[in-house]
N, C-alpha and C positions, 0 to 999 in steps of 0.2 A: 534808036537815035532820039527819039521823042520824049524816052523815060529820060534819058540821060540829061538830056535837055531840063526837063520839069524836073528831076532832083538836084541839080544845079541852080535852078531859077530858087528852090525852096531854100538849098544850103546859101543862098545870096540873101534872100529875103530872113531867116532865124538869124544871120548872121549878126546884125543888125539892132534885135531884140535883145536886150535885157533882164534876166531872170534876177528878179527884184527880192533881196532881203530886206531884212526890217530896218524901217529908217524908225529912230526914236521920235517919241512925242515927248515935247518941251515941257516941264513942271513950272509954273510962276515962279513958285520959291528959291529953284535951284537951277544951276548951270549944267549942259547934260554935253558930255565931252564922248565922243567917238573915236575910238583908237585902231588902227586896222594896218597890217601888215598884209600888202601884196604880195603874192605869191613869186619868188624867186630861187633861183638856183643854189648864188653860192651864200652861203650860210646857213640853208636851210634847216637845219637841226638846230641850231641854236636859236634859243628863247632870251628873251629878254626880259628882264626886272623893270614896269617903269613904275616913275612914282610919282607925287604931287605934292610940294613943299615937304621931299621927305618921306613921306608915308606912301608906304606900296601898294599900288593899285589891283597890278594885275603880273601875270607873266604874258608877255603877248609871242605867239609863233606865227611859225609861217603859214598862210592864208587865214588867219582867224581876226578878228575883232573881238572888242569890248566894249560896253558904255558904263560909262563912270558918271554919277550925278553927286556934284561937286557944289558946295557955297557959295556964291558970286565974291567978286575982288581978285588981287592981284597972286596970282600963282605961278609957279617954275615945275616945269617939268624934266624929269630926267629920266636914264634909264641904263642900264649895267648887263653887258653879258650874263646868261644863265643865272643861277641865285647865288653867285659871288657878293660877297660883302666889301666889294672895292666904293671907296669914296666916288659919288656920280662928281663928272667933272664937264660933261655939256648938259646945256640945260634951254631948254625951251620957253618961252614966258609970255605967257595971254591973261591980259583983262577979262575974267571973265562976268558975264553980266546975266540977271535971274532971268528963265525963261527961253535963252536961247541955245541950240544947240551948235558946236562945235565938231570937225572933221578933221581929225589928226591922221596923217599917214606916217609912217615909220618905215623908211628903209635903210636896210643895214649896208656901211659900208668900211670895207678894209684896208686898213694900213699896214703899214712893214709888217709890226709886231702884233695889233691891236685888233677887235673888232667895235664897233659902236653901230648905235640906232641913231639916226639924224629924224628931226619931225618937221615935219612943215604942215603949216595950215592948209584945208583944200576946201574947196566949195561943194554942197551936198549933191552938183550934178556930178563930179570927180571921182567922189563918193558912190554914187549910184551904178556909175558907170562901171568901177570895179569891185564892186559890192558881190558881184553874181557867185562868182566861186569864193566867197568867204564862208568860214563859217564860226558859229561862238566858241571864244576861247574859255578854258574850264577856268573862271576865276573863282578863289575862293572865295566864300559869301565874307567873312570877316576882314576881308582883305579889300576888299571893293567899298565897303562900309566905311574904312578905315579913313579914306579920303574926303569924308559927309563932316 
């Protein structure tokens, strides 16, 4: 009864704790934007194309992130099922300004016909907080660049 007790107090107490990935360090020059897909069920297989005025960033999936170090000034983001060449038609739009970093979440949600990524801004404790089971998504180096 004792152990039971004390591996219960411990699985109460880890519970709690936070297995910390990498938060980025800010460059003066440039804007560092964090993109990160929570781990969910339906859609899971599907990746997503997003981009930045246009130019492809990354493909983002399920449980993984990315950071993108991006210009400062006015930017749209968007993003398209799998590497489909469909015109992006929602689009996300942040100020962005040198030296600070940004926490983009993406979750996918489904219509009749459709799938899409919706983003919302989130603060780097929201960030933190579901950061643990991320991990980096395979972006290509030229692809990531592209956005600079």
């Amino acid at each position: 009864m004792r152990t039971l007790l004390c591996t219960s107090l411990l699985a109460a107490a880890t519970g709690t704790c936070y297995a910390q990935g990498p938060v980025p360090t800010p460059t003066p020059e440039m804007a560092t934007v964090v993109f990160y897909r929570p781990p969910m069920l339906a859609q899971a297989g599907v990746n997503f194309t997003v981009r930045a005025n246009g130019a492809e960033l990354c493909r983002l999936s399920n449980k993984r992130y990315f950071v993108s170090k991006l210009k400062p000034g006015e930017t749209s983001f968007t993003s398209v099922a799998g590497g489909l060449n469909l015109p992006d038609q929602d689009k996300f739009d942040l100020t962005l300004e040198p030296g600070r970093v940004y926490y983009v979440q993406g979750d996918v949600k489904s219509r009749l016909m459709t799938v899409k990524m919706v983003f919302t801004e989130v603060t780097e404790s929201t960030y933190k907080k579901k950061n643990a089971d991320l991990k980096p998504d395979n972006c290509d180096a030229a692809a990531t660049s592209a956005g600079k």
